[in-house]
C-alpha positions in Angstrom: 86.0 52.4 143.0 87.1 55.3 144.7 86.7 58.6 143.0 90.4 61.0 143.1 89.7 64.0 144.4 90.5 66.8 141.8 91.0 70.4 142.6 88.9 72.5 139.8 90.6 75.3 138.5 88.3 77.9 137.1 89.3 79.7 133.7 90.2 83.8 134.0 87.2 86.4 133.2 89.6 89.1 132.3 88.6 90.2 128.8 92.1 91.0 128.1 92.8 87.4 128.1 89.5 86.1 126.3 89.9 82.9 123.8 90.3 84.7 120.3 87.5 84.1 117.7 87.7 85.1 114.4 90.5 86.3 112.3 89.5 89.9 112.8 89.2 89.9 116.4 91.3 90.9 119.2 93.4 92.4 116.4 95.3 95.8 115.6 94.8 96.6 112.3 95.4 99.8 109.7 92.3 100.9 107.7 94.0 100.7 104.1 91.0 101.7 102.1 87.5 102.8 102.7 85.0 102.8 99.9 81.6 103.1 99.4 80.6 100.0 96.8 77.9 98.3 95.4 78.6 94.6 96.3 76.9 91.0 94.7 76.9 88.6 97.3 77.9 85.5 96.6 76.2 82.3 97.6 77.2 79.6 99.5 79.2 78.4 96.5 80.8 81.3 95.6 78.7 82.3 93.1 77.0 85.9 92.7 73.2 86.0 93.5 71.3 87.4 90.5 68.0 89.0 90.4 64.6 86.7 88.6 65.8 88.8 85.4 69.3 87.7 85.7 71.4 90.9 86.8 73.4 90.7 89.8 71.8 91.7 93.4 73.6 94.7 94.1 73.9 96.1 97.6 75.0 99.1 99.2 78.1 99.1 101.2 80.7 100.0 102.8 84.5 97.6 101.6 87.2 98.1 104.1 90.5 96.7 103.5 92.4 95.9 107.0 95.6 95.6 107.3 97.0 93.4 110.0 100.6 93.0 110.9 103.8 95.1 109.3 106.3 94.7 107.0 106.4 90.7 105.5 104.4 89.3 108.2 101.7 92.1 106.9 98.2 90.3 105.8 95.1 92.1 103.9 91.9 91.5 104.7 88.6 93.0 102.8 85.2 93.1 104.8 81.8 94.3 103.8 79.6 96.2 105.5 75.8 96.4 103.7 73.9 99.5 104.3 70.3 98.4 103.6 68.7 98.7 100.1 70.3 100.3 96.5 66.4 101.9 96.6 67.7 104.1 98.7 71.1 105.6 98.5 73.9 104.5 96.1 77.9 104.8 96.1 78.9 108.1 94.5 80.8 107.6 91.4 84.3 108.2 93.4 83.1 106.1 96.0 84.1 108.3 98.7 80.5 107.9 100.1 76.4 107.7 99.6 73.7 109.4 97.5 70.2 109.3 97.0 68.7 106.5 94.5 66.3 108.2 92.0 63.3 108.6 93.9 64.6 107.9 97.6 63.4 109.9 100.6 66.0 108.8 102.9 68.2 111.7 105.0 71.1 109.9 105.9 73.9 107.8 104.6 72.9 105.2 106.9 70.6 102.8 107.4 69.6 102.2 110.8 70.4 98.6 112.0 72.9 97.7 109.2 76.3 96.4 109.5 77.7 99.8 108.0 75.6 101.6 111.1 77.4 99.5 113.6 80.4 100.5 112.3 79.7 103.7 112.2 78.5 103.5 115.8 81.4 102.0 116.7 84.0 104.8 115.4 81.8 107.2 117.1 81.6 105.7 120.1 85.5 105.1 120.4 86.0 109.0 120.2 86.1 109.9 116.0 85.3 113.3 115.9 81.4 114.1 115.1 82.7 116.8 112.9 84.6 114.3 109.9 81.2 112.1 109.7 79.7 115.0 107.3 79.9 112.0 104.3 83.3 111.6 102.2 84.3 107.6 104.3 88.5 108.1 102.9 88.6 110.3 106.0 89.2 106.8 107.9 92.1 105.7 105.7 95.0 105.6 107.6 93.2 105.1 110.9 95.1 102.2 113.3 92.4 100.3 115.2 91.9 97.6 117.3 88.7 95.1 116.0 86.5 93.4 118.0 83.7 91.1 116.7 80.3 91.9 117.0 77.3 89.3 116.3 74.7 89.8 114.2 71.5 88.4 113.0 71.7 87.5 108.9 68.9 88.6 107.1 66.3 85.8 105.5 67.6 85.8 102.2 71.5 85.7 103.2 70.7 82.8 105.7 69.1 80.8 102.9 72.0 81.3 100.3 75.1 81.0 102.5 73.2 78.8 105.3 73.8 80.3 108.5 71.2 82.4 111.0 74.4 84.5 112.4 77.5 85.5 112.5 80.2 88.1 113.4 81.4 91.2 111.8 84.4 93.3 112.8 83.4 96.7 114.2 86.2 99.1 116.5 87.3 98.6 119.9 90.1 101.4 120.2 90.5 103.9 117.8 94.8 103.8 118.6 95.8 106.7 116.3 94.2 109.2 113.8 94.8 109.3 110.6 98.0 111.8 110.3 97.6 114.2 107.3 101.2 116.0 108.1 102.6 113.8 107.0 101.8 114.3 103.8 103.3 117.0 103.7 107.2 117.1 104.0 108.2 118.8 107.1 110.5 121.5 107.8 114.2 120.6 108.8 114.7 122.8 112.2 118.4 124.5 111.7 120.5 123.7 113.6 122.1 126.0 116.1 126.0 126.9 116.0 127.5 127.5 119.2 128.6 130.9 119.6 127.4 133.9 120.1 124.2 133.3 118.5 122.8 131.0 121.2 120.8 133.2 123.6 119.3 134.9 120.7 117.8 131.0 118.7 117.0 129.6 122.2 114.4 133.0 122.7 113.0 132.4 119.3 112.6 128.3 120.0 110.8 129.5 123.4 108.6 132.0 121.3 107.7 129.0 119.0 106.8 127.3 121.8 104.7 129.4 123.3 103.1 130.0 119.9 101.9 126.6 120.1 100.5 126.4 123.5 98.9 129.0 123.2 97.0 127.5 119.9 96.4 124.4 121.2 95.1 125.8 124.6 92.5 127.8 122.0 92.1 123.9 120.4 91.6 122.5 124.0 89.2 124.7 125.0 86.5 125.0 122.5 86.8 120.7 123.1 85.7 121.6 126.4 82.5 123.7 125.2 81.1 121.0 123.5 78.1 119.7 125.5 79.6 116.2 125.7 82.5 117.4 127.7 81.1 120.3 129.3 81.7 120.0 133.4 82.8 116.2 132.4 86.7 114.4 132.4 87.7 114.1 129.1 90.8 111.7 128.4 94.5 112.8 126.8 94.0 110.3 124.0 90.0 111.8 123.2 91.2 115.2 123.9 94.0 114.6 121.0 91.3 112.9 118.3 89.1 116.0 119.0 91.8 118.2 118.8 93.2 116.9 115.4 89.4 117.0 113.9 89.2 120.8 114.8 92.9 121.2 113.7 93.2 119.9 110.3 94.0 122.5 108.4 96.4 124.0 110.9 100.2 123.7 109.2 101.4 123.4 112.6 98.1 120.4 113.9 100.9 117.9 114.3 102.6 119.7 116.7 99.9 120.9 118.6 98.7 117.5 118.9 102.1 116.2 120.4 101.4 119.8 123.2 98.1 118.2 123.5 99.2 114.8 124.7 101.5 116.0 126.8 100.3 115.8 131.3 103.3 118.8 132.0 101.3 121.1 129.1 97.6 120.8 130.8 99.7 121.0 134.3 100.8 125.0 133.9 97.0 125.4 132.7 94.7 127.2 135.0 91.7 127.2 132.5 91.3 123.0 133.6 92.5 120.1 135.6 95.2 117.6 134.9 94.4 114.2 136.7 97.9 111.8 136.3 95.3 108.9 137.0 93.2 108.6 134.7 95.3 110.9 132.4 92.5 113.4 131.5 91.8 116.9 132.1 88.0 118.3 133.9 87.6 121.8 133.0 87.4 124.7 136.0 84.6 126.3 136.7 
């Protein structure tokens, strides 16, 4: 029997177009919530783990509500993220972050390894500002993001109740936009300008304005630039404007820096760095 000859078609490598695997990967998502909890697993059945005295086995945490989709298509999804042992740091009572356990030695918030450090690394590594990871975690409410799932080993105990050796966990991708405090706060209505005789006079005070702005956020861009990271080195628009809006958050006026900040024709007139339309960063001059 003859064999028909079939031309093989070989599936795409493009990463853009990768098979999706879990419900929180490949996905844009708003960070609702950020809490620092004490959490009781549950077992394979659903049912909380308890200690060989009977009280619940409580571990540190970080719970992150996602929010994926808008308006009625909008779906909430919670996700834990341990942070080694209750031995050594505990939720504060506002769970806005960690403190010591009675008796703990540790210096960080963070245990190396755990599935709250890989998030952590993650956010980090995406471009959140060093400066807003001093401790309080609500500073990442109101982040957009896009997930990506990261395996990870399960530890002994975990494996036996829920039985399985690995699994996934959602850490960031992209951070798309920064949480945007001004808009907290209920911004100014701009007059409006009457034609007349009037106009010259409003149209040098909106240049003034301007210039008032550039002239802040070029003081903004450039102490980016000193930071060792970025020193000599391109740093992207959409960086630039995460590192910008750290160092500018209690400016009145951050938001509209921000919007000079991302904008090529504003780094374009600078002579302090270099505006590359390619890869839509800046390189500051020697």
């Amino acid at each position: 029997m003859a064999i028909k000859n079939t031309k093989e078609t070989l599936l795409s490598l493009d990463p853009d177009k990768a098979d999706k695997t879990g419900f929180l990967h490949g996905v844009r998502a708003a960070i609702k919530s950020f809490k620092a909890i004490l959490y009781n697993y549950p077992d394979k059945d659903g049912v909380g783990r308890t200690n060989d005295d009977g009280s619940p086995v409580s571990a540190p945490g970080f719970m992150v509500e996602f929010q994926v989709g808008k308006g009625a298509d909008a779906a909430t999804y919670n996700q834990f993220y341990s942070n080694g042992s209750a031995t050594q740091r505990v939720p504060n009572k506002s769970g806005t972050g960690f403190v010591l356990a009675p008796g703990s030695n540790a210096k960080s918030a963070l245990n190396e390894g755990s599935n709250a450090y890989l998030l952590m690394a993650s956010l980090k590594s995406c471009g959140w500002p060093t400066d807003q990871l001093g401790g309080p975690c609500d500073v990442f409410e109101g982040a957009v993001v896009d997930l990506i799932a990261q395996p990870v080993e399960t530890n002994r105990n975990r494996a036996k109740a829920e039985g399985a050796k690995t699994r996934t966990i959602a850490v960031v991708g992209k951070i798309v936009s920064m949480p945007n405090a001004a808009d907290e706060a209920e911004e100014e209505e701009e007059p409006e300008v009457e034609s007349g005789a009037g106009d010259d006079e409003d149209a040098d005070d909106a240049d003034d304005d301007t210039s008032e702005f550039a002239d802040a956020a070029s003081e903004y861009v450039a102490a980016v630039l000193l930071k060792k990271q970025y020193k000599g080195k391109p740093i992207t628009l959409d960086v630039l404007s995460r590192e910008v809006l750290g160092l500018a958050r209690e400016d009145k006026n951050r938001k509209k820096i921000v919007a000079l900040v991302q904008d090529p024709s504003f780094h374009k007139a600078s002579d302090a760095w270099e505006y590359n339309p390619k890869t839509k960063s800046i390189t500051e001059l020697e």
